[in-house]
Each structure stands twice: as structure tokens, then as C-alpha cells.
Wavefront OBJ file of the C-alpha trace (Angstrom):
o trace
v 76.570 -189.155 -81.329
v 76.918 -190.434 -77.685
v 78.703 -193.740 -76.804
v 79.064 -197.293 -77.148
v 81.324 -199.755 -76.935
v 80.717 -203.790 -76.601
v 82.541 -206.294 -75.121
v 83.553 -210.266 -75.102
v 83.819 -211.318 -71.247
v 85.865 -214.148 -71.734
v 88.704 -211.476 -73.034
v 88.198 -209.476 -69.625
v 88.965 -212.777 -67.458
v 91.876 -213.444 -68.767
v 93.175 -211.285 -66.243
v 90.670 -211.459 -63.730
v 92.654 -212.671 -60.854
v 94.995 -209.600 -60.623
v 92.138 -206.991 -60.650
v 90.615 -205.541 -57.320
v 86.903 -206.537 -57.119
v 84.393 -204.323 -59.311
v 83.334 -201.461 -57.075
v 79.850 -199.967 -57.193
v 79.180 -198.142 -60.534
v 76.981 -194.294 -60.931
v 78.670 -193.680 -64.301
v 76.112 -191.712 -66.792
v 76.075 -195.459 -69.170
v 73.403 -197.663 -69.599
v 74.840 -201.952 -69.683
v 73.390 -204.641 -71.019
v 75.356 -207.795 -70.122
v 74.778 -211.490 -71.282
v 76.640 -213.510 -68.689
v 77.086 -217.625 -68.347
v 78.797 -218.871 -65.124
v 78.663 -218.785 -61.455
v 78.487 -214.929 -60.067
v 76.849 -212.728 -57.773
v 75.150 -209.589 -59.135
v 74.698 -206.735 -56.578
v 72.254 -203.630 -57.509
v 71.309 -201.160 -54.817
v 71.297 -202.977 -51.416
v 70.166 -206.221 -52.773
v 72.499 -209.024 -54.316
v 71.555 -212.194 -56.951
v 73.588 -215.349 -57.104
v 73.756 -216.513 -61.039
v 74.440 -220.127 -61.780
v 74.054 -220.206 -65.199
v 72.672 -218.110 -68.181
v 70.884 -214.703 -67.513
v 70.585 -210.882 -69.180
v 71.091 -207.854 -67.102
v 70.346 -204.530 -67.347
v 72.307 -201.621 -65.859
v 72.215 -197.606 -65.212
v 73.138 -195.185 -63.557
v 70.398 -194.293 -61.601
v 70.909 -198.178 -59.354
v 74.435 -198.614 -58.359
v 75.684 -202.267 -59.287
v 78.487 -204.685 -59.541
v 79.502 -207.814 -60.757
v 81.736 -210.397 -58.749
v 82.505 -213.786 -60.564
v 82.745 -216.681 -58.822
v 85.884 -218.034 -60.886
v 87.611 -217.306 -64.328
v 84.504 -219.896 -65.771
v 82.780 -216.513 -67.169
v 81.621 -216.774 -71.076
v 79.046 -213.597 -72.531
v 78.968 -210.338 -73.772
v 78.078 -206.965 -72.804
v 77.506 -203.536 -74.036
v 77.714 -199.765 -72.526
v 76.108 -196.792 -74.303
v 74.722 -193.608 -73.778
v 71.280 -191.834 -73.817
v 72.556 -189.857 -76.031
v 73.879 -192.417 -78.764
v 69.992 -194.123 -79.374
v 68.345 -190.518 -79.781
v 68.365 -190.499 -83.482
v 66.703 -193.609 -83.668
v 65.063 -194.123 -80.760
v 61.267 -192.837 -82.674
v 60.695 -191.379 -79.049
v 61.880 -193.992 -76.763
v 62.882 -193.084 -73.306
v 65.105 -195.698 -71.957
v 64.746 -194.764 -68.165
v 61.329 -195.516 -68.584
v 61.810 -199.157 -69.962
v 60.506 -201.668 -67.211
v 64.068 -203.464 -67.941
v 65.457 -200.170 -66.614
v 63.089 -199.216 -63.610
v 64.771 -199.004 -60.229
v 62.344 -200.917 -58.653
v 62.230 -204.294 -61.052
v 64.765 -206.993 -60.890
v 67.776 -206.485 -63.693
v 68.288 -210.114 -63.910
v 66.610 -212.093 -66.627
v 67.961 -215.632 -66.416
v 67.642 -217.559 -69.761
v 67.749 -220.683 -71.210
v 70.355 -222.209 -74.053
v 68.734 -221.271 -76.765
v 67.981 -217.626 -75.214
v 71.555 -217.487 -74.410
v 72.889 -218.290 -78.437
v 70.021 -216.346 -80.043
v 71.037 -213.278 -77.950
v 75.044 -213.915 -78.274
v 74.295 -214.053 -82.226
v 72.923 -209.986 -81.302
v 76.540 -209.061 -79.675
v 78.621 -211.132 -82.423
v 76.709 -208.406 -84.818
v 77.395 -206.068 -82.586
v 81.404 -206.568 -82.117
v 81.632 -207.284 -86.076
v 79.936 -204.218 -86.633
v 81.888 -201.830 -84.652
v 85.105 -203.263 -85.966
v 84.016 -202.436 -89.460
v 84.562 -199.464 -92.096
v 80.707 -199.566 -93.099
v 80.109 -195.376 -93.455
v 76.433 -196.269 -91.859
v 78.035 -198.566 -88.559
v 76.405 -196.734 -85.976
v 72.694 -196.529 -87.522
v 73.274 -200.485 -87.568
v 74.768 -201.068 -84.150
v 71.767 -198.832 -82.980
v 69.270 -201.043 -84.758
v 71.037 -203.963 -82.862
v 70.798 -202.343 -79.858
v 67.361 -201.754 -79.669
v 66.735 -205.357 -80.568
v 68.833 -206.416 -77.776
v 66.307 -204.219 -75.445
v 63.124 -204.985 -76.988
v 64.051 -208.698 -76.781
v 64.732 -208.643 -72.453
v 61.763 -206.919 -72.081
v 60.073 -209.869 -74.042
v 61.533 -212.428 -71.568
v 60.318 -210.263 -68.352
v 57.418 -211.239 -66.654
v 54.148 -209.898 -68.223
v 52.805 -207.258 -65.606
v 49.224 -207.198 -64.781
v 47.541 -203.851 -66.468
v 45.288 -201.852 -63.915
v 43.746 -199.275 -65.265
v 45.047 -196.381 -64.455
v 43.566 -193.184 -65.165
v 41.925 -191.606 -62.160
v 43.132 -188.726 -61.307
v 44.455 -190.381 -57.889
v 46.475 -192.670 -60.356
v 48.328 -190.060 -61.839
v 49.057 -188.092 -58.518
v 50.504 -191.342 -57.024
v 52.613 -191.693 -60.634
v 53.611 -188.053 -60.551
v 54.291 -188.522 -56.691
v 56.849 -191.335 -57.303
v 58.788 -190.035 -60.284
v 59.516 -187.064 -58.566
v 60.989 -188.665 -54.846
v 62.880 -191.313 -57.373
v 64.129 -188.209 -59.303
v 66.201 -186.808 -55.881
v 68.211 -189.443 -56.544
v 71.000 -191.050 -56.514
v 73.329 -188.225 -54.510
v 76.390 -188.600 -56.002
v 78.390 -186.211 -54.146
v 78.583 -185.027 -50.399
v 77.933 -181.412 -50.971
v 74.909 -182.628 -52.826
v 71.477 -182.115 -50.870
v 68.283 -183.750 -51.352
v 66.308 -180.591 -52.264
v 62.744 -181.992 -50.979
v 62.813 -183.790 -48.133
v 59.395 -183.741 -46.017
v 55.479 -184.026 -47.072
v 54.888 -180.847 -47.504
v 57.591 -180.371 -49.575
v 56.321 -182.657 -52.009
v 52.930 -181.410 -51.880
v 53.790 -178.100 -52.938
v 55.944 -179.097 -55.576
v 52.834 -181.286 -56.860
v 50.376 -178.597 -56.422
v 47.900 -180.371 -54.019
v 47.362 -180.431 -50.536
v 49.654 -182.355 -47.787
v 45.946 -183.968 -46.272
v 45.498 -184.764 -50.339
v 48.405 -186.257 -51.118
v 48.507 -188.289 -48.186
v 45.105 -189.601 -48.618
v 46.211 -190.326 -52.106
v 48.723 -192.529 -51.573
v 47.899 -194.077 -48.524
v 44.701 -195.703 -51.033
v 47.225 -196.526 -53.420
v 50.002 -197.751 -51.603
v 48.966 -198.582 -48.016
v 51.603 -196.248 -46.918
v 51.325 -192.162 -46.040
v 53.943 -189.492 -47.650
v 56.317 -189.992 -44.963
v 56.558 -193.568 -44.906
v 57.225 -193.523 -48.341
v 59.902 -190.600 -48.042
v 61.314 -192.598 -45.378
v 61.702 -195.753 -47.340
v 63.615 -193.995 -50.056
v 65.790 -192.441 -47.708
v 66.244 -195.794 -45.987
v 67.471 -196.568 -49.018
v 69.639 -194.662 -50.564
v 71.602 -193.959 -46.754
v 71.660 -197.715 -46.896
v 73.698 -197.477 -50.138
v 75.951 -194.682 -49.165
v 77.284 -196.315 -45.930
v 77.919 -199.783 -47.742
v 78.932 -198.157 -51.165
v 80.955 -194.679 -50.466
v 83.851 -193.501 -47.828
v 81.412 -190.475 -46.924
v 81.403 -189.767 -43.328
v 78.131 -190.254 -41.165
v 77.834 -186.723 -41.268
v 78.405 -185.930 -44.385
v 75.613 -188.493 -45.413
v 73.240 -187.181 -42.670
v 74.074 -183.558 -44.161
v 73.138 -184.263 -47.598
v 70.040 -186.576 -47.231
v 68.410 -183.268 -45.566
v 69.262 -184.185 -41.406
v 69.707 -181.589 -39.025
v 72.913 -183.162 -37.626
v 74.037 -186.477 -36.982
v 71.975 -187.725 -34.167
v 68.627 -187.023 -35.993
v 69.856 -188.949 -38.664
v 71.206 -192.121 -36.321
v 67.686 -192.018 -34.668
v 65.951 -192.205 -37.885
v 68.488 -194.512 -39.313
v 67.810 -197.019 -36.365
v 63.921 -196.674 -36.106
v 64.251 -197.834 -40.002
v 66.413 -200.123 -39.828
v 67.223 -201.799 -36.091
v 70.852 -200.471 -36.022
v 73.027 -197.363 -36.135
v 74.808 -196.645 -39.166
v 78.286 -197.314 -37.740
v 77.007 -200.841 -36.701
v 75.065 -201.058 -40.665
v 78.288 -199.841 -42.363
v 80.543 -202.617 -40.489
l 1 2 3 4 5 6 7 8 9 10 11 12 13 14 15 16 17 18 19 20 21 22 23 24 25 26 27 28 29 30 31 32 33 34 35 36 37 38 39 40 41 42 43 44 45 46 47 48 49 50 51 52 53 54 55 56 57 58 59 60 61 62 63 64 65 66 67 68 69 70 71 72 73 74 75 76 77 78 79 80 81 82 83 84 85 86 87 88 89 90 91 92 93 94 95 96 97 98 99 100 101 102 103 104 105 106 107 108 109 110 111 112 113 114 115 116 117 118 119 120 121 122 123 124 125 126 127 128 129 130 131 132 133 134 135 136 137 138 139 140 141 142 143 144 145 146 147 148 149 150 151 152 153 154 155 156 157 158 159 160 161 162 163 164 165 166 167 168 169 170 171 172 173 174 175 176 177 178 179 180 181 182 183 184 185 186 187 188 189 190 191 192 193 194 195 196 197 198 199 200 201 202 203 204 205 206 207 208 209 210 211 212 213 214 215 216 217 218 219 220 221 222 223 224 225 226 227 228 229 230 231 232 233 234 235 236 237 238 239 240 241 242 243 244 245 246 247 248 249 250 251 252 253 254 255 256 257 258 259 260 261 262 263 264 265 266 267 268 269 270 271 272 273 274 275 276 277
């Protein structure tokens, strides 16, 4: 039935002072975390101060971690599974939530009344799994999907562009597949397409195409894009893992090590010793 557990973070401060800071987290869970107090959230290469009330939403695909200010912490949060909100999910597919895209900010902050309306959701929750109740887990999965439909409520309401062209859905396709290489979570794991053309064949259409595509749509060509990602996710690796330079220019595709540092600098101004210090 999958996984899920909740959690009061008061209880988890108690002993906060004699743990080693939170390190960055790839773990196959999704978290939803109501937080109160003075921290700093941290999700891919970006951080967020919080001084006060906010929602966040976590997975695996966007590393993260959360570093508390002081023992002042009051909230809740929960960790589940894919896997545990199938059977009720009517054909939901969480990594496709906008409270769960890579590229959107996980922080919601909210107001007082946000903040108790929402706690009432975990005090369910935490009641719930504590309980004998034979039917506990179709009712902590109803709660849970409450708790997601209502931070997608308080995010920003997007601005619809049609979308239909056939361009559209090239650029779509285009992007789920060069967010789907990733994240690498081991060294002997390789990004399998790594230039242009790869993607292009993989998509079925023309390099000249799918450049012209996405240069409409984006204002950037293939390789920009490509680049960007990479950026990225090296970016993570040297600030978030103990992999060596070479192993991380081995498994995002590089020839050897000095490729890598000469891409790493053009995209970024320094060399990945200098980034990772």
C-alpha cells in the first residue's frame, strides 16, 4: 500500500541541538511540511529564508533541506509514497502537480488562519494513523489529497496560453524528457542523452526542427537548454555529493575532466574546484 508517516515538529526539536545539520535529501518520498519559525529552506541550488508561516512541498526529483534558525520551530509534516495515493488518486499523477514541478517555488508562505486551518488537516492526520479504524488508510489518503489540493489553491494562478500547436507539444515533449535524465543519483550513472541530436532522434524530428522549435518558444536553441540543465544538476553534485570532479564529469556525459572544467566555467565564471569551495 506504499508509505506514510506524519509528523509533529515541535517533537523533532526537542533534540535539535545534538543532531548534525539535515543533509540534502533524493529519497523516493514525496513531503509536505507546514512550518512556523525562522529557517532557511534549500531546494536544488537555490535557498529561501522563512520568517514565519509557510507550506512546502518536497520530492525526490529536487534535492532539499531544512536548517532552523533556533529550537522556535512549531508545524507538521508528512512523507508518503507514489505508491500509497494510487488507489485513490482517480488518476492523479503527483509529479505532475505544479506544487511538485522542479521548476516552481516549493514554498507557499501563509497567513494565521492558513496556518490553523491546515494544522487542523495534520491533527486528522496524526489521530488517524494512531487509530484501530479497519478503513485508516482510505481516510489518511482522503486527508492527504486535501492537504495537496489546498497548496495548490494558495499558489499563484498561472496565466493559460493556449497550447496546442503542434510546436507546443514538441517544446512540452522536449522538456519532460531532458528533466527525465535526472537527478543522477549515483557515479556510475550516465546521462544517456546528452547532445541535440540526441534528443532529436529520441523525439522523432529533425535537429534544424527541434531547434527552430524551441528557440520560438523559449528564446533559447537545444544546446543552451541542454546546457542549462547540466549547469544545473553539476552545480548540485559539487555542493551536494563527495563525488570526485571526474566522476561527475564522467557521468554527466564529458569526455574527461578538462572538457567538463571548460564547460563548467563558460557556464558559470569558475572551475568546479573553485564552485565546490
Amino acid at each position: 500500500i506504499g508509505h506514510f508517516n506524519v509528523f509533529n515538529v515541535a517533537d523533532l526539536m526537542l533534540d535539535y541541538r545534538n543532531r548534525p545539520p539535515m543533509t540534502f535529501n533524493r529519497r523516493e518520498f514525496y513531503k509536505i511540511s507546514l512550518i512556523q519559525g525562522c529557517s532557511r529552506i534549500e531546494y536544488a541550488d537555490q535557498g529561501l529564508e522563512v520568517a514565519g508561516s509557510a507550506l512546502w512541498f518536497a520530492s525526490h526529483r529536487v534535492p532539499y533541506r531544512w536548517l532552523p534558525h533556533d529550537q522556535a520551530q512549531v508545524g507538521y509534516f508528512c512523507v508518503f509514497t507514489d505508491e500509497f495515493l494510487r488507489p485513490a488518486n482517480g488518476g492523479l499523477v503527483l509529479h505532475e502537480l505544479p506544487v511538485f514541478q522542479p521548476g516552481n517555488c516549493p514554498v507557499v508562505p501563509v497567513t494565521d488562519a492558513q496556518f490553523e486551518a491546515i494544522s487542523l488537516l495534520f491533527e486528522k492526520m496524526t489521530q488517524e494513523i494512531k487509530s484501530g479504524y479497519a478503513y485508516k488508510y482510505d481516510l489518511l489518503r482522503a486527508y492527504l489529497l486535501e492537504l495537496i489540493h489546498a497548496g495548490q489553491k494558495l499558489q499563484p494562478v498561472p496565466v493559460l496560453v493556449p497550447a496546442h500547436s503542434a510546436s507546443a507539444r514538441l517544446a512540452g515533449l522536449f522538456a519532460e524528457l531532458l528533466e527525465r535524465q535526472f537527478p543522477l543519483e549515483a557515479p556510475q550513472q550516465q546521462l544517456r542523452l546528452r547532445t541535440a541530436a540526441d534528443y532529436a532522434g529520441q523525439l522523432a524530428v529533425h535537429v534544424n526542427h527541434l531547434n527552430r522549435v524551441l528557440k520560438e518558444a523559449t528564446g533559447f536553441t537545444t544546446t543552451a537548454l541542454i546546457g542549462a540543465r547540466v549547469t544545473q544538476e553539476a552545480k548540485l553534485l559539487l555542493k551536494q555529493t563527495s563525488w570526485t570532479v571526474s566522476e561527475i564529469a564522467e557521468s554527466l556525459g564529458f569526455a574527461d575532466v578538462a572538457h567538463f572544467c571548460n564547460f563548467f566555467k563558460r557556464q558559470t565564471g569558475l572551475v568546479p574546484g573553485s564552485f565546490r569551495e
